[in-house]
C-alpha positions in Angstrom: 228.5 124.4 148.0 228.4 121.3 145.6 231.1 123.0 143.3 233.4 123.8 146.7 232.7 120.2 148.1 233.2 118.5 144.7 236.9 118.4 146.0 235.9 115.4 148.1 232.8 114.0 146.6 234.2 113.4 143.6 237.1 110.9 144.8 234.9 110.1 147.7 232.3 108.7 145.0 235.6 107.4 143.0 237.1 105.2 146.2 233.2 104.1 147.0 233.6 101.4 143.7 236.9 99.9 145.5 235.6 99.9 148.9 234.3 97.3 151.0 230.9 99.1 151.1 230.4 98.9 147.0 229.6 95.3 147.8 226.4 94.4 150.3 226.6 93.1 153.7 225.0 89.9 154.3 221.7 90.3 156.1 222.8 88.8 159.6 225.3 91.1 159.4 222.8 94.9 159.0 220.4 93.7 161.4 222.8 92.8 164.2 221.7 95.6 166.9 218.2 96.0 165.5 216.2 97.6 168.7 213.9 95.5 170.6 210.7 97.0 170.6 210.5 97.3 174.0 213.6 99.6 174.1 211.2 102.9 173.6 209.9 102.6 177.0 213.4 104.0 177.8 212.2 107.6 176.3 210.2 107.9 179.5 211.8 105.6 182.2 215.4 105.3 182.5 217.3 102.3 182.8 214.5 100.1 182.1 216.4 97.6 180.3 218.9 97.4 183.0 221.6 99.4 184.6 224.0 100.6 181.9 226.7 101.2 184.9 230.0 98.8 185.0 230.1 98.4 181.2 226.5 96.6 181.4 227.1 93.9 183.5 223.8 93.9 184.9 222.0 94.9 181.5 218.9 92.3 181.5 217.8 93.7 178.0 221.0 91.7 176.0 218.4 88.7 176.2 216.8 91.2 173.6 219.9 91.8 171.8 221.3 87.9 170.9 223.2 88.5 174.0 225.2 91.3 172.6 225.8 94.6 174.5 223.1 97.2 173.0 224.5 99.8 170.4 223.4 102.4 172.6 223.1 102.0 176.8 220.5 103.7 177.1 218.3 106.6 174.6 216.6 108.5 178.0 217.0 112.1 177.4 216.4 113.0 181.1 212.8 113.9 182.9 212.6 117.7 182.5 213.3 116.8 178.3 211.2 113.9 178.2 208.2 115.9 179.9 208.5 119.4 177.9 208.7 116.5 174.7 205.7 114.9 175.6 203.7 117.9 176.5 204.9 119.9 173.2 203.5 116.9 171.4 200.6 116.6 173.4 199.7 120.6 173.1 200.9 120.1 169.0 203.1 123.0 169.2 204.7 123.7 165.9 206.2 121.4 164.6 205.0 118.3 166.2 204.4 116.8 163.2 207.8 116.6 162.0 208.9 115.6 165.6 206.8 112.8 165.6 207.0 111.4 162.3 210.6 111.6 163.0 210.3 110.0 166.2 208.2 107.0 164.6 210.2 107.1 161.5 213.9 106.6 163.3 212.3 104.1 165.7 211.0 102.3 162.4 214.3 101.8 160.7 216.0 101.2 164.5 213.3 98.4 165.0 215.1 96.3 162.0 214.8 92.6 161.8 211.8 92.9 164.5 209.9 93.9 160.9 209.7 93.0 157.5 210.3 96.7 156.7 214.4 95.8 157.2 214.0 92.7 154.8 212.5 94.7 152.3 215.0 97.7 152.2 217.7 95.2 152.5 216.3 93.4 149.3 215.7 97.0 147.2 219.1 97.2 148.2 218.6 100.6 149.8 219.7 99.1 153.1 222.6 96.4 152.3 225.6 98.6 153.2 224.4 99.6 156.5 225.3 97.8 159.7 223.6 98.6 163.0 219.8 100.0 162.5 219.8 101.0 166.1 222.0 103.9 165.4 218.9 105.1 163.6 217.4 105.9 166.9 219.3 109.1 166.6 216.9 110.4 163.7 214.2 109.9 166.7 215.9 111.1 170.0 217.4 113.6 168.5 215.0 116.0 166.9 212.6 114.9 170.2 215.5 117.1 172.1 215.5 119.6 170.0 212.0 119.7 170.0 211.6 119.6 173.9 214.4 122.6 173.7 212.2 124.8 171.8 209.6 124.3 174.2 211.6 125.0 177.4 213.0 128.5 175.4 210.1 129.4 175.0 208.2 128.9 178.5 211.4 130.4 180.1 211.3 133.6 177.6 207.5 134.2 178.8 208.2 133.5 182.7 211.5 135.9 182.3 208.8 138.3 181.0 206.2 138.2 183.3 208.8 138.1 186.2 210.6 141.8 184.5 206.6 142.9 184.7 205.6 142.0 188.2 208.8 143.2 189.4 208.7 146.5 187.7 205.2 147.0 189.1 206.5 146.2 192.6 209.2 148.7 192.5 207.3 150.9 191.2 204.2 150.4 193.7 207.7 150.5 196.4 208.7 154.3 194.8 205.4 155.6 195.1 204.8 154.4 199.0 208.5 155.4 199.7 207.8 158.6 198.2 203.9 158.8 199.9 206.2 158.2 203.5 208.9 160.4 202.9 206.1 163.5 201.4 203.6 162.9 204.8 
């Protein structure tokens, strides 16, 4: 895979030197759109920042934001996926560690400025050529999803197999009246 993708790598890594990135941002710049804290309440309830509709003219949580519009309207992944989330992680079905650490590490990185954790990276320069930490909030909603996903597979694979088994009883209990009935 390296040797077939070496191709573009290679000049990739080449153009990197010339590019704008090579050099770092400044540090008002990567923590513009760093996510208020409060912004994870909106895993469970939606809109609780403010209505996202009409291009966020009634958003109440750019006050959190330096008056910007947020990166991302909103990061509620519905009621059935935030319940079978929160119950998977509740019950610690496999892998719930991984969920969660990724759930508390993207929200980490998304928090930005609102910790000392951006400064630092910013400084080690491990974070300089970034912009936007709150488009780390993917590397928490997302694996949460796929995580709730999982969950709602599975529960539907054992209903779909308990339904095949009461209904194959029930026909089978319906055959052998229809056939007492049609014997008497």
């Amino acid at each position: 895979a390296v040797l077939s993708s070496a191709v573009q790598i290679v000049p990739a890594a080449d153009h990197f030197r010339d590019s704008v990135r090579s050099r770092p941002f400044a540090f008002s710049l990567v923590s513009t759109w760093s996510t208020p804290p409060v912004k994870a309440i909106e895993l469970l309830v939606p809109g609780a920042l403010g209505s996202a509709a009409e291009h966020a003219r009634f958003y109440w949580g750019t006050a959190k934001y330096n008056w910007l519009d947020p990166f991302f309207l909103s990061v509620y992944p519905g009621l059935l996926t935030a319940a079978l989330a929160l119950a998977a992680l509740t019950l610690r079905r496999r892998g719930w560690i991984a969920v969660t650490c990724a759930l508390f590490g993207g929200f980490l990185v998304a928090i930005g400025s609102h910790t000392p954790l951006l400064r630092l990276m910013y400084d080690a320069r491990l974070f300089s050529s970034f912009r936007y930490p709150e488009k780390f909030l993917i590397l928490a909603v997302v694996p949460l999803t796929v995580f709730a996903a999982f969950l709602f597979d599975r529960i539907a694979d054992q209903i779909v197999r308990r339904a095949c088994f009461v209904a194959s009883v029930s026909g089978s209990l319906c055959c052998v009246r229809r056939r007492a009935c049609c014997s008497a």
